[in-house]
Steps between C-alpha positions, in 0.01 A plus 500: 500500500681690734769603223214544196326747744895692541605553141117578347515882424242748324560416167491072529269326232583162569641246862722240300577193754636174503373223675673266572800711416812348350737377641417574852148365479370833688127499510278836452143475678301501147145573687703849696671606236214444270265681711700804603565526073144527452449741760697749357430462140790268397551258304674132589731274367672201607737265341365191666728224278673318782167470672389385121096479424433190660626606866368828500200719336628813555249711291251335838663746703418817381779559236439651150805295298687185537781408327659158420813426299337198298898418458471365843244300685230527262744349222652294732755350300742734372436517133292844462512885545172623605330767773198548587245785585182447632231716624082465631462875408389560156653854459804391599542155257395744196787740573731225539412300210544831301856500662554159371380586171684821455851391628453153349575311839382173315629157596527273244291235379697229606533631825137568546466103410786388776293695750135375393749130533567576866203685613328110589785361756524879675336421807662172498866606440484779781328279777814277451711778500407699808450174669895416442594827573327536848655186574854640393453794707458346812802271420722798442343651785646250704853506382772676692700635181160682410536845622098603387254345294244726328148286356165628638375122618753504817318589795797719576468754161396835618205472177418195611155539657393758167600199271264250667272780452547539121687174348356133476843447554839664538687444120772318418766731560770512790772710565767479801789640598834314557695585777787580321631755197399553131788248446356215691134542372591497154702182556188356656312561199769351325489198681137427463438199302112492427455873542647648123662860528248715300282836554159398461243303722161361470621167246474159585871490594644621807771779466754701692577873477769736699298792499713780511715404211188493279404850643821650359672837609141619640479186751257510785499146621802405776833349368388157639165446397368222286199468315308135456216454227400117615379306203310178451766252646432322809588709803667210694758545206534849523554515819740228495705709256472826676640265793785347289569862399488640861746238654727596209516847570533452892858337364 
């Protein structure tokens, strides 16, 4: 809230947020920043997709928009391009659907069916997730050759308290830093057996990113950190993997 309240000047319409933000899984107070929005005539937005729907009603705390890429969580399995917009203020969903309408931002039909396919095991597929990830988290929490590990469910995350506040539970992404170069995390990655080197999250299978090489020229994220999107596999094997991988890389 803290850095909203330092970069909001005169002419500011609308606070845009992340929460859970990617990859570093910082978490904005939604009720704060909601509330000091309002005060001053502003409107709110927050890309809430890692949280996803199920873990996280984010229009409950005083915001004006969420967004979800429907590519990720909601779809679930890696098959679709989709976003969504939603909105409880009437004024607002007419001027966006106008938007829609007028710039033609319209997903497909078959895309609109994969989604109205996943929309019944949501709830399901998430609980599994964030359950394997908190469990993953404290494992690599634990590990020597783990230099940090950023995911809101460890007591130790400086968002942590404002997640229990906001999420049924923390998501099912992890990211952690090696303690090592660009070099050794993206051999890591490469060694992974069960996690697949791709870009996305939110399927049913569990993948592996080095995040600064996806960022490009512009990169923000350090040289060695790694981004997890844990998927539907038991965590017992995931963990043994990230384990295999681990004593491989301490070689």
């Amino acid at each position: 809230l803290k850095n909203i309240e330092r970069h909001v000047m005169p002419e500011t319409k609308l606070v845009w947020l992340e929460s859970p933000s990617n990859p570093q899984l910082k978490i904005t107070d939604l009720a704060a920043t909601g509330a000091f929005a309002r005060d001053r005539g502003l409107l709110t937005a927050c890309d809430a997709t890692l949280a996803s729907p199920a873990l996280q009603r984010t229009l409950d705390f005083d915001i004006d928009i969420v967004m979800h890429s429907s590519t990720k969580y909601i779809g679930g399995h890696s098959d679709l391009l989709g976003g969504v917009l939603a909105t409880r203020n009437p004024e607002i969903a007419g001027r966006l659907r106008s938007w829609q309408i007028d710039a033609g931002a319209v997903p497909s039909a078959f895309d609109c069916w994969l989604i109205l396919r996943s929309l019944p095991t949501l709830s399901l597929r998430v609980a599994r997730q964030a359950a394997s990830a908190a469990r993953i988290a404290e494992w690599l929490n634990e590990q020597t050759a783990i230099e940090n590990v950023f995911y809101p469910g460890l007591a130790s995350h400086t968002g942590h308290d404002v997640a229990k506040r906001q999420m049924q539970a923390f998501g099912g992404v992890v990211s952690f830093q090696l303690r090592g170069d660009e070099r050794a995390a993206l051999a890591f990655a490469a060694t992974t057996r069960l996690f697949a080197q791709a870009t996305s999250l939110g399927g049913v299978e569990s993948l592996i990113e080095h995040r600064a090489s996806v960022e490009g020229a512009q990169r923000r994220s350090p040289d060695n950190l790694l981004r997890m999107s844990v998927g539907l596999e038991h965590a017992d094997d995931l963990i043994a993997d990230l384990e295999r991988t681990l004593h491989e890389y301490k070689k």
